[in-house]
N, C-alpha and C positions, 0 to 999 in steps of 0.2 A: 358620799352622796353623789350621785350622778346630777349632773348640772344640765337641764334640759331647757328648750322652747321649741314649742306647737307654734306651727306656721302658716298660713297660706301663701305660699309662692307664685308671685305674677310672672314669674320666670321661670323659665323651666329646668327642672331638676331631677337627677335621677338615682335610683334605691342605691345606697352607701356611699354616693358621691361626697367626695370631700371638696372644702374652696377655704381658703385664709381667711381670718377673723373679718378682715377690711374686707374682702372679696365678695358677701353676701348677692347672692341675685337677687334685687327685688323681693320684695314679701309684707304680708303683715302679719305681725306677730300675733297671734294669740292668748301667749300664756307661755313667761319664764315662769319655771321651778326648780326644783329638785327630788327626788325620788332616791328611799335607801338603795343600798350596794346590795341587795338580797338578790337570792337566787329564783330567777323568774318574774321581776319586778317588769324585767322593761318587754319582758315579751306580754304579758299583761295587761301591761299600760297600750302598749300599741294595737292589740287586739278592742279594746276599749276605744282608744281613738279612733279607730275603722269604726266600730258600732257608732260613733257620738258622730265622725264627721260624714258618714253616707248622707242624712239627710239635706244637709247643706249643698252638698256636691250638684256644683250648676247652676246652683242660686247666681243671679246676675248683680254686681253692686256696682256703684258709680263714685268715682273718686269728685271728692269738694274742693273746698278754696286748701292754698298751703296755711301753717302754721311752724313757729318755730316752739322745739321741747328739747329737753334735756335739764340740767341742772341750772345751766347757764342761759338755757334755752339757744344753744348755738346750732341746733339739730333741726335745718328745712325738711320738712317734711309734707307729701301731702295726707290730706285729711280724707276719708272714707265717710260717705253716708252712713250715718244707724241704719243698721239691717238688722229685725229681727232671728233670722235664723243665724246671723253672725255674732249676733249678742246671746242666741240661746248655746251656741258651741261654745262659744267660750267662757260661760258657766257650767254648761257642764262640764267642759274639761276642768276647771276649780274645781268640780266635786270629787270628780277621777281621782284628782292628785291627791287632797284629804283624804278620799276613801286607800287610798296607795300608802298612808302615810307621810307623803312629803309636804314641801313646803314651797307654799308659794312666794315668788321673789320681790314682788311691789305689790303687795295688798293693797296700794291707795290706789293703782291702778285696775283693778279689776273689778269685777260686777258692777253694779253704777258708775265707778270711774273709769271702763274701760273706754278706750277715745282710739278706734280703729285707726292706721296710717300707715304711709308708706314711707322710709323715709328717703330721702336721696341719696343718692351715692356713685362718684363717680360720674358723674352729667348725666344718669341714668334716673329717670324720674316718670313721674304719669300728673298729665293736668287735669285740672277740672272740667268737668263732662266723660272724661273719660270711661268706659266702662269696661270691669272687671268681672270674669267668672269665677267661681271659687271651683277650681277644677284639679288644684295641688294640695294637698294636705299633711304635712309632714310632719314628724318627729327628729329632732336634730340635737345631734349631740356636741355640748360649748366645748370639750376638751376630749377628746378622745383620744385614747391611752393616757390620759392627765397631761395631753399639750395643748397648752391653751392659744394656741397661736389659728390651732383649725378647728373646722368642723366638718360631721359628716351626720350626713344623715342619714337615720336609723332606720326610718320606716317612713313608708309614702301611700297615701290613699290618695289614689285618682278617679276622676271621673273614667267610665268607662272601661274599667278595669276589677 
């Protein structure tokens, strides 16, 4: 299975860029999954995510108070306004993935439990009031060549392009 997450990137990032697991720019996740080893899967999926994420592209959002997540909750992160059009992409992309056959990675996290954010990293953060475009949209790949140390990403829908 290809080990994937849909992104929006508040940094900026560029088509098959790689950076180290830690190294992440900025972003909010939209949607880990995975997606079979088939041939033509992820040219597919990416086509799909261009259709799903044009309409969002530009949408303006506004980062909220922090919050701490993770298992431990040891993960500062900031919190993102509910934005419709950011809650309608990233159900669709759940549907992409099921209709792709894969599998989504935290079910309890998405469609109603989806809680947009950023998280910190590296003194590298966004405070509240701040506002966000959705003007990145990526497909990023967890292990590439099966090294899980990096990423790079696969495909990028941007504004303007």
């Amino acid at each position: 299975m290809h080990n994937l997450v849909a992104a929006v990137f508040v940094e900026p990032v560029a088509p098959d860029q790689y950076f180290r697991h830690e190294d992440w720019p900025l972003h909010i996740t939209l949607l880990r999954f995975d997606l079979p080893e088939a041939p033509g899967v992820l040219d597919r999926f990416a086509e799909q995510l261009s259709e799903a994420a044009r309409p969002a592209l530009g949408v303006g959002l506004e980062v909220a108070g922090q919050a701490w997540f993770g298992r431990q909750e040891n993960l500062l992160v900031s919190l993102v306004e509910p934005d419709p059009a950011l809650q309608l992409l990233h159900e669709r992309l759940c549907e992409i993935v099921l209709e792709n056959r894969g599998r989504i990675a935290s079910v309890r996290f998405t469609g109603p439990g989806y809680r947009p954010h950023i998280t910190h990293h590296h003194g590298r953060s966004r405070t509240q009031g701040d506002a966000i475009a959705l003007e990145r949209i990526a497909l990023v790949d967890m292990a590439p060549g099966g090294d899980h140390a990096w990423r790079q990403v696969l495909h990028l829908v941007q504004q303007n392009s």
